[in-house]
DRENPA-3360 file (N, C-alpha, C; in nm, 2 decimals, always signed):
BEGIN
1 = XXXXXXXX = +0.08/-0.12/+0.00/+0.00/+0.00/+0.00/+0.09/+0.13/+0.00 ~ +0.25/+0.12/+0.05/+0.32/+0.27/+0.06/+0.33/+0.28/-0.04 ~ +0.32/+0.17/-0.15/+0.41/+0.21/-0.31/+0.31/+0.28/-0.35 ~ +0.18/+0.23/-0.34/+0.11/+0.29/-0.44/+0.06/+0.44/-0.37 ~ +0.10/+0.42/-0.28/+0.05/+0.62/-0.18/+0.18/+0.67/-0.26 ~ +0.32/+0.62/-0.24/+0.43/+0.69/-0.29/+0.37/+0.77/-0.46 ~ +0.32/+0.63/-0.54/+0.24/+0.65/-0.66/+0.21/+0.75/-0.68 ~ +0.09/+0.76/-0.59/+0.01/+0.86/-0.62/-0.01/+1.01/-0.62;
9 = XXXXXXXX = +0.10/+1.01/-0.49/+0.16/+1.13/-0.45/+0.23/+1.21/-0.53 ~ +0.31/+1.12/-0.60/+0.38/+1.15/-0.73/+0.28/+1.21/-0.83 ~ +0.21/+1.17/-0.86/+0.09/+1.18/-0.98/+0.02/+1.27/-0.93 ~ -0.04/+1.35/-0.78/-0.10/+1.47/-0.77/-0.02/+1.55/-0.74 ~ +0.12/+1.57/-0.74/+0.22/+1.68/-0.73/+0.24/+1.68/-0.91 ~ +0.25/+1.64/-1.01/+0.24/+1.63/-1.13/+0.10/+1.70/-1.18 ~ -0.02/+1.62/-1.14/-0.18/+1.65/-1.18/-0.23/+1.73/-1.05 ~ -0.23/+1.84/-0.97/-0.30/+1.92/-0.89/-0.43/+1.86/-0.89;
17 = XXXXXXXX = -0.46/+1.84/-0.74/-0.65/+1.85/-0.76/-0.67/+1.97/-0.76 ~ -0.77/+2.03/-0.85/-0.87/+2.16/-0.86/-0.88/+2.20/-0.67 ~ -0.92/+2.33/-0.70/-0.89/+2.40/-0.56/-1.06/+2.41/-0.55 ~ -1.14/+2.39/-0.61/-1.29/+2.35/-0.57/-1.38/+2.29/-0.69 ~ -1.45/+2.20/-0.59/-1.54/+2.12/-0.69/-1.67/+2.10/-0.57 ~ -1.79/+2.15/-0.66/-1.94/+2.16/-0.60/-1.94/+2.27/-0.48 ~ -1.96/+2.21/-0.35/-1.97/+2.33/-0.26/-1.83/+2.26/-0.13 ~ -1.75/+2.17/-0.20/-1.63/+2.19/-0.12/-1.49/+2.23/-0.18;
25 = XXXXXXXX = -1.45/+2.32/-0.11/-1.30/+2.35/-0.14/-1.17/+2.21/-0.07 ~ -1.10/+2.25/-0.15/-1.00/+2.10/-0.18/-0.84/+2.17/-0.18 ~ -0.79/+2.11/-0.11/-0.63/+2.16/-0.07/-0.51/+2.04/-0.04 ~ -0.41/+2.01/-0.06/-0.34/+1.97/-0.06/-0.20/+1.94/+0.02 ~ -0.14/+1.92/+0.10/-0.02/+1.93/+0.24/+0.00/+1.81/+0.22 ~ +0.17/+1.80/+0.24/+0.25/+1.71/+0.28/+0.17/+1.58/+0.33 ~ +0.13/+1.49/+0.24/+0.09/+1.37/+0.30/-0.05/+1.40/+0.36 ~ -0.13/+1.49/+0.33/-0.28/+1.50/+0.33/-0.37/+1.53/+0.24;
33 = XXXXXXXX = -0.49/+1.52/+0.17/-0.55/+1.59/+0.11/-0.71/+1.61/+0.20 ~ -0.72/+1.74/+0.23/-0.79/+1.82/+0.33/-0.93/+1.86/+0.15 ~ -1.07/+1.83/+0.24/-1.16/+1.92/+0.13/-1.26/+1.91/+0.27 ~ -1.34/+2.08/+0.25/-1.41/+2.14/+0.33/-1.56/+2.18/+0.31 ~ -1.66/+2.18/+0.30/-1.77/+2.28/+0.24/-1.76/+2.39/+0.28 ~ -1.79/+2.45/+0.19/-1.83/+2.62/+0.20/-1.94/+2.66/+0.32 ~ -1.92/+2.78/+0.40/-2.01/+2.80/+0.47/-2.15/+2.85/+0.41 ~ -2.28/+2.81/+0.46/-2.38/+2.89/+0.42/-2.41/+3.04/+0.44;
41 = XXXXXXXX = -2.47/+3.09/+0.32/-2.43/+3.25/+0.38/-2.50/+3.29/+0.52 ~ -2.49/+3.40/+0.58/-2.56/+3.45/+0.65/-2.73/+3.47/+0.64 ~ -2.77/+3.50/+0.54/-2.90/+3.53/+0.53/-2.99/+3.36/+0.55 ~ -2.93/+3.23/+0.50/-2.93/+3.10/+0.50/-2.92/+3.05/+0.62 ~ -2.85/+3.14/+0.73/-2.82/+3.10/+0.87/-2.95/+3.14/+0.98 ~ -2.99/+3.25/+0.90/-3.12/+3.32/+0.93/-3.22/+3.26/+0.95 ~ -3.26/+3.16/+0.88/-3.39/+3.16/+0.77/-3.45/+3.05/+0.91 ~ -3.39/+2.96/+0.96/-3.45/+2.82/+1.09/-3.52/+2.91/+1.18;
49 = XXXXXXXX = -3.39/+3.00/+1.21/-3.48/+3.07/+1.35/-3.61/+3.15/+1.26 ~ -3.58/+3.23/+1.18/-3.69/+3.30/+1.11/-3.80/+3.21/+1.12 ~ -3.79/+3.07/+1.09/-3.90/+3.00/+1.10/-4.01/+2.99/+1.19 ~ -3.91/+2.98/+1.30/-3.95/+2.97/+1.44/-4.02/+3.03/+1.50 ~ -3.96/+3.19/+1.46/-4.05/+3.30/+1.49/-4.22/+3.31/+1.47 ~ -4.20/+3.29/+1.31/-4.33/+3.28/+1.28/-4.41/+3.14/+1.30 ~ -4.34/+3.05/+1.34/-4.39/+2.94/+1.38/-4.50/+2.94/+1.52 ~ -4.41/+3.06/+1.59/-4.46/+3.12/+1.76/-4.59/+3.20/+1.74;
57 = XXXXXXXX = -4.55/+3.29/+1.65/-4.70/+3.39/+1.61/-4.77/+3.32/+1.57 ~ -4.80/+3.27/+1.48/-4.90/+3.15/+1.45/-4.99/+3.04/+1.59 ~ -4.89/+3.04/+1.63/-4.96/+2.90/+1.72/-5.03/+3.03/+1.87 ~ -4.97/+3.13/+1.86/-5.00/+3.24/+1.96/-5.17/+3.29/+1.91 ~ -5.17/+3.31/+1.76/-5.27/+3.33/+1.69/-5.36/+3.22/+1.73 ~ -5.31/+3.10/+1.70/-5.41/+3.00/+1.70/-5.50/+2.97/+1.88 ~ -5.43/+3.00/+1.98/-5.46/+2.99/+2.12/-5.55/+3.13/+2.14 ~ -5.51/+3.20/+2.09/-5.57/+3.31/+2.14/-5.73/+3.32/+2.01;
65 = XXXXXXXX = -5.79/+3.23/+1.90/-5.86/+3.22/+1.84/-5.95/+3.12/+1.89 ~ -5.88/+3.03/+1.96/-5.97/+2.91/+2.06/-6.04/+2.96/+2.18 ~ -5.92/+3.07/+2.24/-6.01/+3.15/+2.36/-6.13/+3.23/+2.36 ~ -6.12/+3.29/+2.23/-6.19/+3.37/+2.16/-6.33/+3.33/+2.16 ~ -6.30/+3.21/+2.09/-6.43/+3.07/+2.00/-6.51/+3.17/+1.95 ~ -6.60/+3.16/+1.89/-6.64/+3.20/+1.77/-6.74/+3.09/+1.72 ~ -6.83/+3.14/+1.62/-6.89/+3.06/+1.51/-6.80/+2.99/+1.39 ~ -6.84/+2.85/+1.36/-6.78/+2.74/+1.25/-6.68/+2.85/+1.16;
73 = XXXXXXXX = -6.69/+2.93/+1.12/-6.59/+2.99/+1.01/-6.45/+3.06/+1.12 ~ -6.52/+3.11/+1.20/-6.38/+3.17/+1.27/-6.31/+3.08/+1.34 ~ -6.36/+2.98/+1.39/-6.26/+2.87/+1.47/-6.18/+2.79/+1.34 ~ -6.18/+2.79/+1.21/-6.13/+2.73/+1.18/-5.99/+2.79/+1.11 ~ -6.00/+2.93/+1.14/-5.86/+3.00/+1.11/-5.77/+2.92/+1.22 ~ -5.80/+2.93/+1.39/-5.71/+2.84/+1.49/-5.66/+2.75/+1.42 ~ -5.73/+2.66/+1.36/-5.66/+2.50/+1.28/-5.59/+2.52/+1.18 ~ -5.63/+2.61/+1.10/-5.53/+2.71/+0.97/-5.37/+2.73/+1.04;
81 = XXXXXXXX = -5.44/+2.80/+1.17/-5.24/+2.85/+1.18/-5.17/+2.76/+1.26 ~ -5.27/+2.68/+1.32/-5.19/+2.57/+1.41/-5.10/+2.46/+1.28 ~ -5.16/+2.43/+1.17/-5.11/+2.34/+1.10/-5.01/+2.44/+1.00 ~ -5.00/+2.55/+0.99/-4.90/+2.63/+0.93/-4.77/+2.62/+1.04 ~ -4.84/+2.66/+1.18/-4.71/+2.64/+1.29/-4.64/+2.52/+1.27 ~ -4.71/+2.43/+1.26/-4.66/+2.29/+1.26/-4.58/+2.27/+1.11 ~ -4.59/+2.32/+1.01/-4.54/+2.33/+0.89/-4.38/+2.40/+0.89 ~ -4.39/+2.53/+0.95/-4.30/+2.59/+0.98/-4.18/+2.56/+1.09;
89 = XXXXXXXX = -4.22/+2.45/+1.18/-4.12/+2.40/+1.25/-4.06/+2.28/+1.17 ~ -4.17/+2.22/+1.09/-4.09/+2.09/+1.05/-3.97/+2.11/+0.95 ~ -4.00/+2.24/+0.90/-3.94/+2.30/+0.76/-3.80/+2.38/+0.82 ~ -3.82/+2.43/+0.93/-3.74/+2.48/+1.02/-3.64/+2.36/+1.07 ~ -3.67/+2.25/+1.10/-3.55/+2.15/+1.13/-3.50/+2.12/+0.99 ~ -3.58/+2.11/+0.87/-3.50/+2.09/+0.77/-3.42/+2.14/+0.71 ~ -3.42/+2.30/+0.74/-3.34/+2.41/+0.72/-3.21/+2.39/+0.79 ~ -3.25/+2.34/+0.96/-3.13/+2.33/+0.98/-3.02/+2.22/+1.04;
97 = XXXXXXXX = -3.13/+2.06/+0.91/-2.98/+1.96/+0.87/-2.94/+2.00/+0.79 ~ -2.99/+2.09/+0.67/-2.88/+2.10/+0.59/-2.81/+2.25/+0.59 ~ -2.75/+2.30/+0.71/-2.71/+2.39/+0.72/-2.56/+2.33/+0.80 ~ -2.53/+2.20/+0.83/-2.44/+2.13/+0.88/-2.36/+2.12/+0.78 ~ -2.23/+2.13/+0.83/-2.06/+2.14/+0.70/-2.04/+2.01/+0.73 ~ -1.98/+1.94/+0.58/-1.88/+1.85/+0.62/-1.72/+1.90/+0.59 ~ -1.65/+1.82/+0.60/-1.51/+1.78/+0.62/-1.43/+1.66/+0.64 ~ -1.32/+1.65/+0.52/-1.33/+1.55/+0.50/-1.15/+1.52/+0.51;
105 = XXXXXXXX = -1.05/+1.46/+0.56/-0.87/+1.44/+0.48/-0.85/+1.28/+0.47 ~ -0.82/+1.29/+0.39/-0.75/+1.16/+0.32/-0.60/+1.18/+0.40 ~ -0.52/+1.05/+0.54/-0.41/+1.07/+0.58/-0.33/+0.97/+0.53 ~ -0.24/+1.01/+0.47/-0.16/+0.90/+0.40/-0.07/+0.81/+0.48 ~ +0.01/+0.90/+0.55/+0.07/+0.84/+0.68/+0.02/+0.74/+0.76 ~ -0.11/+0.72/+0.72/-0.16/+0.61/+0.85/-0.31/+0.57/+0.78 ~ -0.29/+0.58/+0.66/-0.34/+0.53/+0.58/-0.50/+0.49/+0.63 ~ -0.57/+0.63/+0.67/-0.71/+0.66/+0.71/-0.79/+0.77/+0.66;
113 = XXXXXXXX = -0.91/+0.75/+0.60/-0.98/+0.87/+0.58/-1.06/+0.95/+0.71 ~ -1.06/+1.04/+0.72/-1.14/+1.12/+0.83/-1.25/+1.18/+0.80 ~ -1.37/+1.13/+0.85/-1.50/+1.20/+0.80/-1.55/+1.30/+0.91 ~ -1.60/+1.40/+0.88/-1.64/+1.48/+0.99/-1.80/+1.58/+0.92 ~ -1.89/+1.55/+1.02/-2.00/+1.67/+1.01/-2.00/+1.74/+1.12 ~ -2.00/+1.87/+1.05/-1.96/+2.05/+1.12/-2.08/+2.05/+1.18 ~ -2.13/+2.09/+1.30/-2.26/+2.17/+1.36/-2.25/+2.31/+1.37 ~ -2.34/+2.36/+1.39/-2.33/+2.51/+1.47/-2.28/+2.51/+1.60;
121 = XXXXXXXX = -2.38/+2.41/+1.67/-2.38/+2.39/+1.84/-2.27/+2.37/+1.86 ~ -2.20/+2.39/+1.99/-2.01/+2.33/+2.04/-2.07/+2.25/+2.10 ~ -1.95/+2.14/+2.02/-1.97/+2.01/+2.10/-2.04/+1.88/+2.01 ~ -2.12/+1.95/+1.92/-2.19/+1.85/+1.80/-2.14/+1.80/+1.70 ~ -2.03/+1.85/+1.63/-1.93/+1.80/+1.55/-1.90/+1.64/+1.58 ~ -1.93/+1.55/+1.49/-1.92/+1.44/+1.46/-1.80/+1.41/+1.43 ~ -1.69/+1.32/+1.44/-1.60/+1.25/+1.35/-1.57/+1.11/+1.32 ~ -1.53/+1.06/+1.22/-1.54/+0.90/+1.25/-1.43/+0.89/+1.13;
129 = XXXXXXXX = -1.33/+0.81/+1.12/-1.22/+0.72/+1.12/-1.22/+0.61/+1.02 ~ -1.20/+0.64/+0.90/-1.20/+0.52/+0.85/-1.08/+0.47/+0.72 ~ -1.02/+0.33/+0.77/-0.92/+0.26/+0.69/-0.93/+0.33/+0.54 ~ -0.84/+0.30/+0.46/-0.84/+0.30/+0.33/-0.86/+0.19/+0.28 ~ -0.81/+0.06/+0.37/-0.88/-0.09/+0.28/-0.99/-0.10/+0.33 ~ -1.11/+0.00/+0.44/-1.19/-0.06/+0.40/-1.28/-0.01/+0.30 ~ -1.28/+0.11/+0.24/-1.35/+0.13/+0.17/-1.36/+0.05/+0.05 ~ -1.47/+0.06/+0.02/-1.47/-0.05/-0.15/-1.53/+0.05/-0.29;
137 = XXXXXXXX = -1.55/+0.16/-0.23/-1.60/+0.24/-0.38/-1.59/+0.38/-0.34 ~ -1.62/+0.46/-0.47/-1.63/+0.61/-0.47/-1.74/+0.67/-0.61 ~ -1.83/+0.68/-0.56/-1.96/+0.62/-0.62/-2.00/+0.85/-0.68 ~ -2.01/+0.85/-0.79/-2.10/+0.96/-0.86/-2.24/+0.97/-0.83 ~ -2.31/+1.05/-0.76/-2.45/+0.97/-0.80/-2.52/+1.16/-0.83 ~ -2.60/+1.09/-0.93/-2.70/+1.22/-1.03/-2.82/+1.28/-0.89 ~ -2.81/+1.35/-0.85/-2.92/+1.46/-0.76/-3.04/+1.48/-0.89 ~ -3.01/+1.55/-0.96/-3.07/+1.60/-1.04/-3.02/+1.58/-1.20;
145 = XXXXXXXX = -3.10/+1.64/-1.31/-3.01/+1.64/-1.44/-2.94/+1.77/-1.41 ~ -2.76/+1.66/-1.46/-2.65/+1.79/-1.46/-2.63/+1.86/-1.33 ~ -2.67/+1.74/-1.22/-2.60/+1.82/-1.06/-2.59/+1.69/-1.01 ~ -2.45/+1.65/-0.96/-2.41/+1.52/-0.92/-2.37/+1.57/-0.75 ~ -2.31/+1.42/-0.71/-2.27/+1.46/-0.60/-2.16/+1.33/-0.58 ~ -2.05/+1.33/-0.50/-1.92/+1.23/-0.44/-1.97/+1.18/-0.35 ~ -2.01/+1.05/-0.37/-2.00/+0.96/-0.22/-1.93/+0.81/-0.20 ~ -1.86/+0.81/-0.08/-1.75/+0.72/-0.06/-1.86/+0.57/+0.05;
153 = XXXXXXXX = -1.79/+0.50/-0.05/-1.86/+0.38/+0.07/-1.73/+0.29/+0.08 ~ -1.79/+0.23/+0.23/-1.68/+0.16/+0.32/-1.78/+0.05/+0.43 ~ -1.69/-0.06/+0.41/-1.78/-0.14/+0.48/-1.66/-0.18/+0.65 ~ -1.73/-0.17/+0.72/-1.64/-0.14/+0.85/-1.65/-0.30/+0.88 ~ -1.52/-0.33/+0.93/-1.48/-0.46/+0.95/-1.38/-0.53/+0.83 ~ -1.37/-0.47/+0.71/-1.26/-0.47/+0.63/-1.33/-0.61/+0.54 ~ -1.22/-0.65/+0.48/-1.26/-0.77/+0.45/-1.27/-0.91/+0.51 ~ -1.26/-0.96/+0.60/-1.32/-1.03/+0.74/-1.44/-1.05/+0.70;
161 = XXXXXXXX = -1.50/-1.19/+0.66/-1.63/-1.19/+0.69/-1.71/-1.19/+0.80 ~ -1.62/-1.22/+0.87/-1.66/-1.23/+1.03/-1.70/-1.08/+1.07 ~ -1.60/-1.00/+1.06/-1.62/-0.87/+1.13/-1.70/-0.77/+1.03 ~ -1.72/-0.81/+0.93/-1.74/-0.70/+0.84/-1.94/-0.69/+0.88 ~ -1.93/-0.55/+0.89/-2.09/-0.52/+0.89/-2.14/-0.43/+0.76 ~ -2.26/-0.44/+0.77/-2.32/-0.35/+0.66/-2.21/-0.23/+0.62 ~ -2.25/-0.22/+0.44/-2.15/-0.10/+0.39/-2.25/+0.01/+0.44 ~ -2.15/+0.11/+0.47/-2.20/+0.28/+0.52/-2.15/+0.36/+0.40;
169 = XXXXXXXX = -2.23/+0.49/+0.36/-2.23/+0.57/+0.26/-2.19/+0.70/+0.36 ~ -2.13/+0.81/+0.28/-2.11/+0.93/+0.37/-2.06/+1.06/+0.23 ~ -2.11/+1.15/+0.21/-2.10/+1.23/+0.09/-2.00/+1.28/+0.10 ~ -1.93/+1.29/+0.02/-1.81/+1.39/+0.03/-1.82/+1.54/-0.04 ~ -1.90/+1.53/-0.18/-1.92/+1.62/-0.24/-2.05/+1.66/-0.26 ~ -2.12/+1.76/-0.29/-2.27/+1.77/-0.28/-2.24/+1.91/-0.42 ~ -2.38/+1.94/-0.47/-2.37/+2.06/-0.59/-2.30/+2.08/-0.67 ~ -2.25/+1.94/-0.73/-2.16/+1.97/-0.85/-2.19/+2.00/-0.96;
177 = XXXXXXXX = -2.16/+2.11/-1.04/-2.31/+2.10/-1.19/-2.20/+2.11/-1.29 ~ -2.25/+2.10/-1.38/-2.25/+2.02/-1.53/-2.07/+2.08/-1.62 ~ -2.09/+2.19/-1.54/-2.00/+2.26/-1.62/-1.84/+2.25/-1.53 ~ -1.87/+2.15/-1.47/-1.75/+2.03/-1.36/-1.72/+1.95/-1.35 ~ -1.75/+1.89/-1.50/-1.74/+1.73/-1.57/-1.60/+1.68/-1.55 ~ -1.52/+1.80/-1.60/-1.36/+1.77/-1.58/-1.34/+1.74/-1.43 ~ -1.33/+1.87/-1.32/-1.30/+1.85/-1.22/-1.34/+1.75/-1.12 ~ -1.49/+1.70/-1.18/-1.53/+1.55/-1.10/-1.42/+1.43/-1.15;
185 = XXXXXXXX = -1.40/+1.45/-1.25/-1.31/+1.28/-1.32/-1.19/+1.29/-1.27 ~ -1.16/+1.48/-1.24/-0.98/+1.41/-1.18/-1.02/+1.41/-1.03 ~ -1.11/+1.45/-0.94/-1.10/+1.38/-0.80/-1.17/+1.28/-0.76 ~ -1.26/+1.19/-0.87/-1.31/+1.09/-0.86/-1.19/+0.98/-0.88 ~ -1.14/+1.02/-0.99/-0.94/+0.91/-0.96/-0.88/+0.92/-0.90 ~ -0.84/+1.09/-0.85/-0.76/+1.11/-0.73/-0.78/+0.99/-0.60 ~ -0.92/+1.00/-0.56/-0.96/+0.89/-0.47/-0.97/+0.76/-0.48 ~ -0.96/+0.73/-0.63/-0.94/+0.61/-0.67/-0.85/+0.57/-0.62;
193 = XXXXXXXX = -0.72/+0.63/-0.66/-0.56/+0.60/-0.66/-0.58/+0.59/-0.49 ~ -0.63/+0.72/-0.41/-0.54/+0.71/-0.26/-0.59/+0.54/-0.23 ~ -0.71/+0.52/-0.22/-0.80/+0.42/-0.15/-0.70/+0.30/-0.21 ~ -0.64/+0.29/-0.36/-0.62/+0.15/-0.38/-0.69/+0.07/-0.46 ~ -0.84/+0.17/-0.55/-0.92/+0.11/-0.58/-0.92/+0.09/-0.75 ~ -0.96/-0.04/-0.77/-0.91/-0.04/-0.92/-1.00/+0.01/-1.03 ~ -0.92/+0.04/-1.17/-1.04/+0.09/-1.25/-1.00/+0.22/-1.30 ~ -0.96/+0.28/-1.22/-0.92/+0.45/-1.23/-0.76/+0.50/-1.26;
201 = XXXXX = -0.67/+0.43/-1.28/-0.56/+0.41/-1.32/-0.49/+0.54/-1.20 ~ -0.38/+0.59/-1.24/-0.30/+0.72/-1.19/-0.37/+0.80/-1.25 ~ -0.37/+0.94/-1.10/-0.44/+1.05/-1.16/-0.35/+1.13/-1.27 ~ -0.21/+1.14/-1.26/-0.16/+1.16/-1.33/-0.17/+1.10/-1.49 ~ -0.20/+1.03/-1.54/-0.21/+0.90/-1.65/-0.28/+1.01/-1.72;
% end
């Protein structure tokens, strides 16, 4: 496995990876390759709690429309905004799973990839550890027409039938569009080559 890291290393000091592809930037050090997602902007950071707020008025509206009570037409604004509240919170947590960064380095020295998801909250940040033999693929897959995304699978326990448990999936890249055809093929081999995986020859080649 050091030949072919020595390999490769050779071949991305030769072939540079692109310094960004989709919504992660990609960088390069002595026996690492480090790629990050971009932060969401500010106004993006906004938008959960914004939710929330109006999530509050609403259900404030809707209590204070029950106290009220009313004839059949007016009680049924309460259930109007109670089910908007409830709309706007669900839509509000979904704002903010995907408002979580990943991060990702390939260590050559010790021949492990590092997966990591960013939170806002301290202390939430996730990381988990995984071999280079055990991964078994580095998979493109189409989001939409002409927006792809990088994802790496690895089955933990290596190849051991005994140990080995279900393969796990984990994204590396997300929003890559059409006019990134190149920069996907050289870091879809780049990862070919680190992992050991066949098929993809030298990125350099």
């Amino acid at each position: 496995m050091l030949g072919a890291v020595a390999s490769f290393t050779e071949a991305l000091e030769e072939n540079p990876a692109p310094r960004r592809l989709g919504d992660v930037r990609l960088r390069y050090e002595p026996g690492r390759l480090l790629g990050e997602s971009l932060p969401p902007s500010f106004w993006r950071r906004q938008l959960p709690g914004a939710c929330l707020v109006l999530a509050a008025l609403c259900t404030a509206g809707a209590v204070m429309g029950v106290l009220l009570g009313g004839d059949g037409a007016v009680s049924s604004v309460p259930l109007a905004l109670g089910m908007v509240a409830v709309a706007l919170v669900g839509f509000a947590l979904q704002l903010e799973g995907q408002l979580g960064r990943r991060r990702f380095g390939l260590h050559f020295s010790t021949e492990r990839l590092r997966l990591e998801r960013l939170r806002w909250a301290p202390g939430a940040t996730r990381a988990e550890w995984v071999p280079f033999d055990e991964v078994t693929s580095v998979d493109v897959v189409e989001r939409a027409p002409g927006r792809y995304a990088l994802v790496v699978v690895w089955h933990p326990g290596g190849k051991d039938p005994q140990r080995q448990e279900e393969p796990r999936r984990e994204v590396l890249v997300e929003h890559i569009g059409p006019h990134e055809q190149e920069a996907l093929l050289r870091v879809w081999r780049l990862l070919h080559n680190a992992f050991g995986l066949r098929g993809a020859g030298l990125a350099g080649a």
